[in-house]
N, C-alpha and C positions, 0 to 999 in steps of 0.2 A: 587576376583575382577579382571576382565580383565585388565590390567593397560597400553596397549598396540595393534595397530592392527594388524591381524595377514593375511596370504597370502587371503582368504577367504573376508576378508573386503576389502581389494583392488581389487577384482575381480568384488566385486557386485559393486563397484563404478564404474571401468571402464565399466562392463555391460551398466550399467547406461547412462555415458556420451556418448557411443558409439550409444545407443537408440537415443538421446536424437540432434545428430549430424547426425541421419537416417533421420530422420523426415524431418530436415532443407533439407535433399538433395532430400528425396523424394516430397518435394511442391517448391524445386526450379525452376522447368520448367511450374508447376503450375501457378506461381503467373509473369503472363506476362503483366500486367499493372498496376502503381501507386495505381489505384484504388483501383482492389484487393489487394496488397501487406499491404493499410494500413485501408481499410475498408472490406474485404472480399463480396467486390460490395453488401452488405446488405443480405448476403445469410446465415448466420452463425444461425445454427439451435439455438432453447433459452437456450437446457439444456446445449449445450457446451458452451454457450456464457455464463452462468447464472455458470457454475463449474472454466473458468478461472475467472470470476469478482470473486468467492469467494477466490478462488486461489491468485488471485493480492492483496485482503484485508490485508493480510497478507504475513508475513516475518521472518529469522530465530529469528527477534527482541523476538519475541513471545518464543520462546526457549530460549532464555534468560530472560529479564525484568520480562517477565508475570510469569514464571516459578520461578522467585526468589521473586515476589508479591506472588505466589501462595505458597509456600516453608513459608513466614514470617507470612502472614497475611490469608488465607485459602482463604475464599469464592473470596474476594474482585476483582483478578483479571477475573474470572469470571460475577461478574459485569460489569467490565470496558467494557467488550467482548462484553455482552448482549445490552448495548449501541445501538451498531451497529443492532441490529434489528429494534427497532422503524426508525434508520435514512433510512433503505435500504425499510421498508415499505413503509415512506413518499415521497422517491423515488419512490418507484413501483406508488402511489396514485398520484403525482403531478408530478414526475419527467420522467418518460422513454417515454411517448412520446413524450414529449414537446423535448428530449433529440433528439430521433431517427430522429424527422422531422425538426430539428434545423440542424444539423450537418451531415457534408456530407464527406468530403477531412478530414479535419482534427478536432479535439476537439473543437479548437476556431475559425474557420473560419466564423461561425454565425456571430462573433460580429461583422467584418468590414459591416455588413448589418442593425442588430439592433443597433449600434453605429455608429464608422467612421474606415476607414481602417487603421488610425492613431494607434487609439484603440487596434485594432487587434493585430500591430506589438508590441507596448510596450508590450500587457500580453504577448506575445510570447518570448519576450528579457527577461523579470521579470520570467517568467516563468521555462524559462530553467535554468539557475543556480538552482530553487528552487527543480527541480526534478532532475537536476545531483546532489548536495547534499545530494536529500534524498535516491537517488539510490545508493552513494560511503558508505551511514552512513551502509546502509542492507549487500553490499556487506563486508564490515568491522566487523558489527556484523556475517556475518556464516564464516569469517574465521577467527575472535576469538573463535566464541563455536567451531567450526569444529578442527581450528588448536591449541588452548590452552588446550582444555579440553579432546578432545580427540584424542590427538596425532599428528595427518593429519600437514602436514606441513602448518603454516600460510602462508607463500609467494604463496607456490604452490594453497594453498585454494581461494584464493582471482587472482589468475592469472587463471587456469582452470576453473573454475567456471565463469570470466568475459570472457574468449575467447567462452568456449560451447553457453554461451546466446549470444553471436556477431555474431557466425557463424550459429545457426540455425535461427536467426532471419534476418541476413543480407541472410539467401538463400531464406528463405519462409516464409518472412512478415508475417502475420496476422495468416494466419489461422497453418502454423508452430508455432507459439508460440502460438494459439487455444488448436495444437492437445497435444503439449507437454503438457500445464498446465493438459488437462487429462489426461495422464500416471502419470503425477508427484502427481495429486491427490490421487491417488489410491496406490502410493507408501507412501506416508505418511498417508495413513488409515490403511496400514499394520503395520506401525509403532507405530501410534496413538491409536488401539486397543488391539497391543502385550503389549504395557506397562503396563498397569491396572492389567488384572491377575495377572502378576508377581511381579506385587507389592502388591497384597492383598498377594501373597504367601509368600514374606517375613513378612509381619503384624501377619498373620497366628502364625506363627514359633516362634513371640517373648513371645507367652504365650502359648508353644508347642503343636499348635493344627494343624490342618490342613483344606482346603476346603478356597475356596474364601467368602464362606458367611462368614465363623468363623474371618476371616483376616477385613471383612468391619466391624465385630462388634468390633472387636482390634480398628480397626481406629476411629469409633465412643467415644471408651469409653477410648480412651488415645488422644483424639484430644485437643489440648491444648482450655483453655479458649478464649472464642467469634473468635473460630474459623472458624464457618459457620456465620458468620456475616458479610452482604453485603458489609458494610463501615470499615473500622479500620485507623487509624494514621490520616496523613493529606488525604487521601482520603474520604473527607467527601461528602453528597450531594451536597453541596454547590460547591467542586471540579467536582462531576461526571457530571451536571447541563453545568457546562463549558466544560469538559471533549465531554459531548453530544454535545454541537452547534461545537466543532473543528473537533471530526471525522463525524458529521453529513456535515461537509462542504467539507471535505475531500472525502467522500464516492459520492457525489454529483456533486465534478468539479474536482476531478482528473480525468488525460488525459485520462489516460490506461481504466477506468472504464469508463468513459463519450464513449469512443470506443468500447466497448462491447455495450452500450445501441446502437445505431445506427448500428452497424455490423449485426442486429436478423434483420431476415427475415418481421416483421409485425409489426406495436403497441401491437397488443394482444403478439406477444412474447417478446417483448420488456420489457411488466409487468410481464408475467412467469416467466421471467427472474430472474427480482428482488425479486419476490415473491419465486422461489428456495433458493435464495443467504439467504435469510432470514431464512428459513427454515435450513439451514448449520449451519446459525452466532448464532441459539439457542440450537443446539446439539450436536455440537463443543464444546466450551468451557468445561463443564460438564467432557467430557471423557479427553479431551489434561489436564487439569490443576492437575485433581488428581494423577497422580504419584507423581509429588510436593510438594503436597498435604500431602500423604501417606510418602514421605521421610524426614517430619518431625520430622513422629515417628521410623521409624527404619532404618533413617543414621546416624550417629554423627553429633552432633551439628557443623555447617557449617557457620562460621567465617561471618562479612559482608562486608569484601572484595574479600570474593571467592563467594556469594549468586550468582552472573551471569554463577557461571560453577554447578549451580546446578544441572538441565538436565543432562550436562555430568555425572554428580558423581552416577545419576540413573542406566544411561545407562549400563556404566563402572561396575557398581553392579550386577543390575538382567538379563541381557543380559548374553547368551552363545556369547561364538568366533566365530566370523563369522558374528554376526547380528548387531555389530557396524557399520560395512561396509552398512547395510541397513539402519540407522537411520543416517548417515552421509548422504547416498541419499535423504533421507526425509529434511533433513536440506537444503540441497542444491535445493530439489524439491520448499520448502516454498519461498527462494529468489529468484531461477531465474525464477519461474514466475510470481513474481512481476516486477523482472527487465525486465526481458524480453516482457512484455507490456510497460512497461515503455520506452525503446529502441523505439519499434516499434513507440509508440504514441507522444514521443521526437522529432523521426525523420519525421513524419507526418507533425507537424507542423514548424520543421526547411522549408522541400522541401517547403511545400503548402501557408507559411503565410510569407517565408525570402526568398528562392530559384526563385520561382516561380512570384512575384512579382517585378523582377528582370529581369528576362525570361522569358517573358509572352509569346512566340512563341515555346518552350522549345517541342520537341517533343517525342509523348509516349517514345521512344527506351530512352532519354536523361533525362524522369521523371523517368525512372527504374533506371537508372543509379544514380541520383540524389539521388533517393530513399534507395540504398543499400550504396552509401558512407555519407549518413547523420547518417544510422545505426551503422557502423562503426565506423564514430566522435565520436560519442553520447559513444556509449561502451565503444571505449579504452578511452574518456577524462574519464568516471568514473572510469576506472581501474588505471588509473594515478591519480584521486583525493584520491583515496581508498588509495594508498600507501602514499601521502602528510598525509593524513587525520592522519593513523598511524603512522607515522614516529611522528607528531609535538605532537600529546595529547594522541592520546589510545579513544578507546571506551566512557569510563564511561560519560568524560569530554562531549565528541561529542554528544552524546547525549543527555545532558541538554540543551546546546548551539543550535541544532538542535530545539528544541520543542519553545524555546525562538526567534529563527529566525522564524520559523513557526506563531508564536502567532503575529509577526509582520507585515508578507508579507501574509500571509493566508485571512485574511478577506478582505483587500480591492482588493483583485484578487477575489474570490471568491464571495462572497456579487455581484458587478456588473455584473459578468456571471451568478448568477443566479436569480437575478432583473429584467433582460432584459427579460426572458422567461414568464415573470408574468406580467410586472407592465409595460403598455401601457403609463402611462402619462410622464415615466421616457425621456429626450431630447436627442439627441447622443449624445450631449458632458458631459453629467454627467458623465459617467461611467470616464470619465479620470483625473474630480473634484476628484471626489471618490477615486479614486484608489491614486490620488498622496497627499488627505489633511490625507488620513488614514494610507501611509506608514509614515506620515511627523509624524500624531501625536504616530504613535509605534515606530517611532526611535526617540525621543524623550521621552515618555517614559524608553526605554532601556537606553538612554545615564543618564536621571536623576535617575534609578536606581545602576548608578554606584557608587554612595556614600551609606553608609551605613545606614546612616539614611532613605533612603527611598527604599534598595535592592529589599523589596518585590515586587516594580513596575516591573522588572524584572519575575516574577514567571508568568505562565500561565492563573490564577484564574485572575490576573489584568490585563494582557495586552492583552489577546484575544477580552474581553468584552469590555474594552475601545477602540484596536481597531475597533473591530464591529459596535462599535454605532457611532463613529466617522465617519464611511465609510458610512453609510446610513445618518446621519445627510449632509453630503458633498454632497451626491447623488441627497437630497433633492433640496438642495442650488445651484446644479450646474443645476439642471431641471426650477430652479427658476428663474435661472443670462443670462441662455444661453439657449434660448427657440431654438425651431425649427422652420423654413419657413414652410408655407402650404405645400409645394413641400415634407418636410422631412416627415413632420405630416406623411403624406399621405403613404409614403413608409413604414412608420415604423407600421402603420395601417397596411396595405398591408401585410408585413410580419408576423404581429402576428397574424390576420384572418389565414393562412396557418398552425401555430399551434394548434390551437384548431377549425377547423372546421373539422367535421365528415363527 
């Protein structure tokens, strides 16, 4: 077992980083206005806009959590995965153009048009803690796996890795963190497809045979009981059911993703787009999750408070010296480009929807400027919440608490951004009913699940759903209390004809 990295793995890392800080300098003289810097003026071919949205979907979360569902329970997190197909096709079918002809400057700037510009700034206020959050929770998880399981210094994990995504996204906006997520792709396919052989070759070896097929029948026929079984524990349908309308919501009105549908060149690629991403999120899982899978059977039984460094304990296994260095890249490739859309599409709507509203005279030279130090903010406040975040809990804690914050702020943001694209009768001032009786009734939930008698209001199965209905019931009521003037009728007509006329 490799139990340590050796010159060879710090080479391919810095190869890595030093790519990866190329890129940022070769699209910085590139990216000479606002525009392009956070929408790539609407030029961005489908397949590369359609490999980072797959790229953003994901995070080193998935080398962790999924890896330790996939290691316990077999199939199951492959389920979870496949989810994300049907939501990214009802995107492709109902969503990317509604998306591309909506949104221009930033994610949310539609709504101060379909609602009111009041609208606009609070999901823009609400908003951003909720994506630095989940940006400091990713950056936390790869330098846990990176720096606990496989050596890599945590500090330094979680500080290079936040500096490389500031600096090639604060040089070359958009389509820098376009081009990266494509190399970073392709470095994690090398990783992603080295694993498997070399794990049938230990499966192989433990009934002295040899050959990959002889290793998948090993696996097959020592796979522990209802191990290819879609569901196990509490992940039942009735979780996945919820499970789907959360990353269905997620995939739908996150920033960084909502930015790639508007950045493709046309409607028609706009749905190639999604219809690619799709085709990824169902032949992915399958290959990532089986080494996991497979080191069921031939690692020693693995405690459940180490299940999170299970990945590494693969790696650390069937890995020759030298190619840790490559599956740290991959680890690193999975986060920062989700963070690094994430940056860019933070900082979009700080300039466009806080900045710029302020400075309404603000000129190009002082929107670039604006543009490159909201990037900045945005990066180092996560690199400083990353180190809060670890210093006060650790991981495990962060991430329940995360999914529980999420079940509560998620749907009444989400629900009225993607109401507005559909439903004509909705008033402008619903969306802000909405948004504030649905956070009211999930922090109340939250706070009555803090006694024991009723914790389970607390878990995701109840407070997503109860959020939800709570936000569209409010939506209702607030279309009903607070109608619109002709004059608004009119405009809000007006702009929806512009989404769906051909």
């Amino acid at each position: 077992m490799n139990s340590s990295l050796v010159v060879a793995d710090y080479a391919v890392i810095a190869v890595f980083f030093a790519v990866m800080i190329g890129v940022g300098v070769f699209y910085s003289r590139r990216s000479t206005s606002a525009a392009q810097f956070f929408g790539g003026d609407k030029t961005v071919p489908w397949w590369l806009a359609g490999i980072s949205f797959y790229m953003n979907s994901f995070s080193a979360l998935a080398f962790v959590m999924y890896s330790a569902l996939a290691y316990k329970f077999g199939l199951v997190p492959v389920t979870v995965s496949w989810l994300s197909v049907p939501a990214v096709l009802l995107g492709a079918w109902f969503l990317a153009v509604r998306w591309r002809r909506a949104a221009s400057a930033s994610p949310i700037d539609y709504i101060a048009k379909r609602y009111t510009p009041s609208m606009c700034r609070t999901l823009a206020i609400l908003g951003l803690p909720m994506q630095l959050l989940d940006n400091a929770l990713k950056l936390l998880a790869i330098g846990t796996v990176v720096g606990v399981g496989m050596g890599f210094p945590l500090f330094w994990s979680i500080c290079i890795s936040g500096v490389i995504i500031i600096l090639y996204t604060f040089l070359g906006g958009l389509k820098a963190t376009l081009t990266c997520d494509f190399i970073q792709f392709f470095v994690i396919l090398a990783v992603v497809f080295a694993l498997p052989p070399l794990c049938l070759t230990e499966l192989s070896k433990l009934d002295g045979g040899a050959g990959l097929v002889h290793g998948f029948e090993v696996f097959l026929k020592r796979a522990p009981e209802g191990f290819f079984n879609f569901t196990a524990g509490k992940y039942t349908w009735g979780y996945m059911l919820v499970f789907f309308l959360c990353v269905g919501s997620t995939l739908s009105t996150n920033w960084s993703l909502v930015q790639r549908y508007y950045s493709t060149k046309s409607d028609r690629d706009a749905r190639k787009m999604a219809y690619l991403v799709a085709v990824l999120l169902f032949l992915g899982p399958p290959v990532f999750f089986f080494p996991a899978m497979a080191a069921r059977i031939f690692l020693p039984p693995v405690l459940d408070c180490d299940m999170n460094g299970v990945y590494a304990l693969i790696c650390k296994s069937v890995l020759p010296a030298g190619m840790i260095g490559m599956v740290i890249a991959a680890m690193f490739s999975a986060t920062m480009s989700s963070l690094a859309g994430n940056f860019n599409a933070a900082a979009a709507v700080v300039v466009n929807e806080l900045y710029l509203k302020v400075d309404k005279s603000a000129s190009p030279r002082r929107r670039m400027i604006a543009a490159r130090a909201a990037t900045v903010i945005v990066g180092v406040t996560v690199v400083a919440l990353t180190f809060v975040m670890q210093y006060a809990q650790g991981a495990d804690d962060l991430f329940n608490i995360s999914n529980k914050v999420f079940g509560v702020f998620l749907p009444p943001i989400a629900i009225p951004m993607l109401a507005g694209l559909f439903v004509r009768s909705l008033s402008k001032r619903s969306a802000i009913v909405a948004l504030v009786g649905g956070i009211i009734v999930g922090l109340s939930m939250f706070i009555a699940g803090s006694s024991d008698q009723l914790s389970f209001l607390r878990e995701m199965v109840w407070i997503f759903p109860s959020t939800a209905v709570s936000t569209i019931v409010f939506l209702a009521i607030g279309s009903k209390v607070f109608q619109d003037d002709p004059d608004e009728r009119k405009e809000v007509e007006k702009w929806m004809d512009g989404l769906t006329c051909r």
